[in-house]
C-alpha positions as CSV (number, residue, x, y, z in Angstrom):
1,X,25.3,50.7,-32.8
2,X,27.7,50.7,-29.7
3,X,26.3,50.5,-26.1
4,X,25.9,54.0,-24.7
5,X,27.3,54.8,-21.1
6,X,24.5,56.7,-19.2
7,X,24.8,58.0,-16.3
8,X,22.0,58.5,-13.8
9,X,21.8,61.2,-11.5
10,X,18.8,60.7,-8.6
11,X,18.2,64.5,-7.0
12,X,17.0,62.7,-4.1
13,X,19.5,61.1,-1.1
14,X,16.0,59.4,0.8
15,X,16.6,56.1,1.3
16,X,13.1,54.7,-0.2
17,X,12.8,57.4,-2.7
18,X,10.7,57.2,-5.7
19,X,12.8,58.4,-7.7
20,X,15.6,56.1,-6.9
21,X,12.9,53.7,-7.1
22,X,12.3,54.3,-10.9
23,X,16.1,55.0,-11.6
24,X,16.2,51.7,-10.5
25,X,13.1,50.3,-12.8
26,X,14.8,52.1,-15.6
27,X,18.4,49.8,-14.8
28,X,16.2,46.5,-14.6
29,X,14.7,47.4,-18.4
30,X,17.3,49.4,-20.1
31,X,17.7,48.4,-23.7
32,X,20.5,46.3,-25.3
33,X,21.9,49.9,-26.7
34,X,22.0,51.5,-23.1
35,X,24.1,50.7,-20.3
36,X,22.8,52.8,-16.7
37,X,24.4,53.5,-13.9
38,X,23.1,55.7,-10.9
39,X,25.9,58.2,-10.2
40,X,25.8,59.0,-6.6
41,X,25.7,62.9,-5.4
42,X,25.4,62.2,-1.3
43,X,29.0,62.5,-0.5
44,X,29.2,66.3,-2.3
45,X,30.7,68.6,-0.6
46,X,28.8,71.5,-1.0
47,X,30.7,74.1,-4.0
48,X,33.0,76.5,-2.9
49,X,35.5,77.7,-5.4
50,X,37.9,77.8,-2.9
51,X,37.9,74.2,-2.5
52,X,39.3,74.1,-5.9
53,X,42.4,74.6,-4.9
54,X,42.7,71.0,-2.2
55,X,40.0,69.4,-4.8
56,X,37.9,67.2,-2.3
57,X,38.2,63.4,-3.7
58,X,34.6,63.1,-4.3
59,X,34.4,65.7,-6.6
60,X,37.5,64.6,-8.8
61,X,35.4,61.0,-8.9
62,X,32.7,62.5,-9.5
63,X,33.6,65.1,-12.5
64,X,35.6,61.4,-14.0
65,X,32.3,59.6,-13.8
66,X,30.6,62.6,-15.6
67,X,33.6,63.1,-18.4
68,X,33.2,59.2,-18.7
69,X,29.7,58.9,-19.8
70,X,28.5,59.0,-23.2
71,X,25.1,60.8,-21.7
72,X,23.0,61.9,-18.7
73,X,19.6,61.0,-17.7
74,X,18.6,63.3,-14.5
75,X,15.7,61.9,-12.3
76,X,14.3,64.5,-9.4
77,X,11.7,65.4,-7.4
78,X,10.7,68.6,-7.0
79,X,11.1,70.7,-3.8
80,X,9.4,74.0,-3.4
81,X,8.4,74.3,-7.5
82,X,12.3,73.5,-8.4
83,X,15.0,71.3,-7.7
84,X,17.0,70.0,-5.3
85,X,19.4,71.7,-3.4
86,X,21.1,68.5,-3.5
87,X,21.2,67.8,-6.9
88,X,21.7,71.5,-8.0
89,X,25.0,71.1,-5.7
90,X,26.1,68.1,-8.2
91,X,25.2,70.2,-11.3
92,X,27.6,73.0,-9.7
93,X,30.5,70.6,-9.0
94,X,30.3,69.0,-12.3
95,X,30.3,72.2,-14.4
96,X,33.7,73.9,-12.4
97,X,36.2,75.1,-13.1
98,X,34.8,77.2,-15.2
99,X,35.5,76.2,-18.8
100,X,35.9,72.6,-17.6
101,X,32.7,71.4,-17.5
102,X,32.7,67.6,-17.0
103,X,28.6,68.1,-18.7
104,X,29.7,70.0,-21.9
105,X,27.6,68.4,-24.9
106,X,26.0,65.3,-23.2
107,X,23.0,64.5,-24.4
108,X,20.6,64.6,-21.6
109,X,17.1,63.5,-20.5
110,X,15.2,64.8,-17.5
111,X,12.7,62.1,-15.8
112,X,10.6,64.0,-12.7
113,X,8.8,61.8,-10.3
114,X,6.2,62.4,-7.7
115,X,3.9,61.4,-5.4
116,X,1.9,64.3,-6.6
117,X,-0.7,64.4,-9.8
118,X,1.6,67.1,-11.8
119,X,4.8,64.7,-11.5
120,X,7.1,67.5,-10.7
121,X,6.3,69.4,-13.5
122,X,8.2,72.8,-12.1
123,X,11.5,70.8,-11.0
124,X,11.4,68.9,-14.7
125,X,11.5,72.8,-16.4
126,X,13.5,74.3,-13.6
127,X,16.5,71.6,-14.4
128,X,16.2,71.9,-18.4
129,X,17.1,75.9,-17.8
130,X,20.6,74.7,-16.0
131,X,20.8,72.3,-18.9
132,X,21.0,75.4,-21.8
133,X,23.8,76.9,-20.1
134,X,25.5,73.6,-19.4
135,X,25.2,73.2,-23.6
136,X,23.5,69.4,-22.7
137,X,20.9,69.0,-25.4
138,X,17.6,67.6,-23.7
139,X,15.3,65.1,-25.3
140,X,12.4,67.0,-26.1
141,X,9.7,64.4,-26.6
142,X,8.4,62.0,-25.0
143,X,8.6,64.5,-21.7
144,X,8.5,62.2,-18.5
145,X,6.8,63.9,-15.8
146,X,5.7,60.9,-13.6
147,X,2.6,61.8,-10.6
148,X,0.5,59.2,-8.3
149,X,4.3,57.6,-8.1
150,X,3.8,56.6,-4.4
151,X,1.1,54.2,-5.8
152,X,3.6,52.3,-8.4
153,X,5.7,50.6,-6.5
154,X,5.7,47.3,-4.4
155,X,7.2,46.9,-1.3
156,X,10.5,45.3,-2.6
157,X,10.4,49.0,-4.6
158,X,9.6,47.3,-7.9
159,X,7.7,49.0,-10.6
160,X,4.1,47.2,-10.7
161,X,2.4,49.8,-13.3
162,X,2.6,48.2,-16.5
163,X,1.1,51.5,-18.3
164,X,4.7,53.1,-16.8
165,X,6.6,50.2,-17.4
166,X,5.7,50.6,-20.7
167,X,6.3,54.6,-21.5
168,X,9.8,54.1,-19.4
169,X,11.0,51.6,-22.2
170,X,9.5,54.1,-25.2
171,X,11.3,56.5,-23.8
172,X,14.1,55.0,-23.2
173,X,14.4,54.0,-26.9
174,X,14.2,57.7,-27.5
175,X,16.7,58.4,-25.7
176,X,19.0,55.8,-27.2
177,X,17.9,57.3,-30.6
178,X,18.5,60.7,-29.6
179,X,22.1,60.4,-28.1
180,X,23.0,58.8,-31.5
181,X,21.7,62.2,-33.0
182,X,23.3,64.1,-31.0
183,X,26.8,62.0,-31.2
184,X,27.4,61.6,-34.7
């Protein structure tokens, strides 16, 4: 089995976020058959079509990096029952132009992390709707909806709860099982 390019998109910019945090935990473990890499969405320009026409350099890098990767694992928060504006931003620059989507048929994963007990259930579902009309099939099982996040971590930001620890790496397998499915 080759090792998979995934790219890892944070829909948070916060310096100490959690869900950078477990992006992160999730490089530190990854499996033999899965290489991460957080793909950064800070330096977006905000998507205007007619910026299209004098393509701003970080979305030409970005839309590469996309086009590059053999799948996508999204990991958000959620902000007001949804996602990011932030990270809905990247999802816009990657899918134009139209009919040039740099996300058309990656496999895909969506992780949603929280400080509160429903792990960001709404922003999980809000993002999987984008991801049907981006054509990314999303793992469907083992959903990751992580709550009580704030309590996880150390203060170097490492991943002290072995119970996670241990779902991260099962479904991280998954993941590497499913993009195989979905690639050949």
């Amino acid at each position: 089995m080759a090792v998979r390019d995934v790219a890892v998109v944070v829909g948070s910019l916060r310096k100490e976020s959690l869900n950078r945090k477990m992006a992160k935990a999730m490089i530190e473990f990854q499996p033999p058959a899965l290489k991460l890499e957080i793909v950064e969405i800070g330096d977006l320009a905000l998507y205007n079509e007619d910026l299209e026409a004098t393509l701003p350099p970080a979305w030409s890098t970005f839309r590469e990096r996309i086009r590059r990767a053999d799948a996508v694992i999204f990991v958000t928060p959620e902000y007001n029952r949804g996602v990011p504006g932030v990270l809905k931003n990247a999802i816009d620059v990657g899918s134009r132009p139209y009919g040039k989507s740099a996300w058309e048929g990656k496999p895909a994963a969506v992780i949603s992390v929280s400080p509160g007990a429903m792990g960001a259930f709404g922003a999980n579902h809000h993002l999987r709707q984008s991801l049907v009309f981006l054509n990314m099939p999303a793992l469907q099982q083992p959903e990751v909806y992580i709550g009580g996040a704030g309590k996880m971590f150390d203060a170097d930001g490492k991943l002290t709860n072995g119970d996670t620890r241990g779902f991260l790496s099962k479904f991280l397998t998954a993941f590497a099982a499913w993009i195989e499915t979905v690639k050949t």
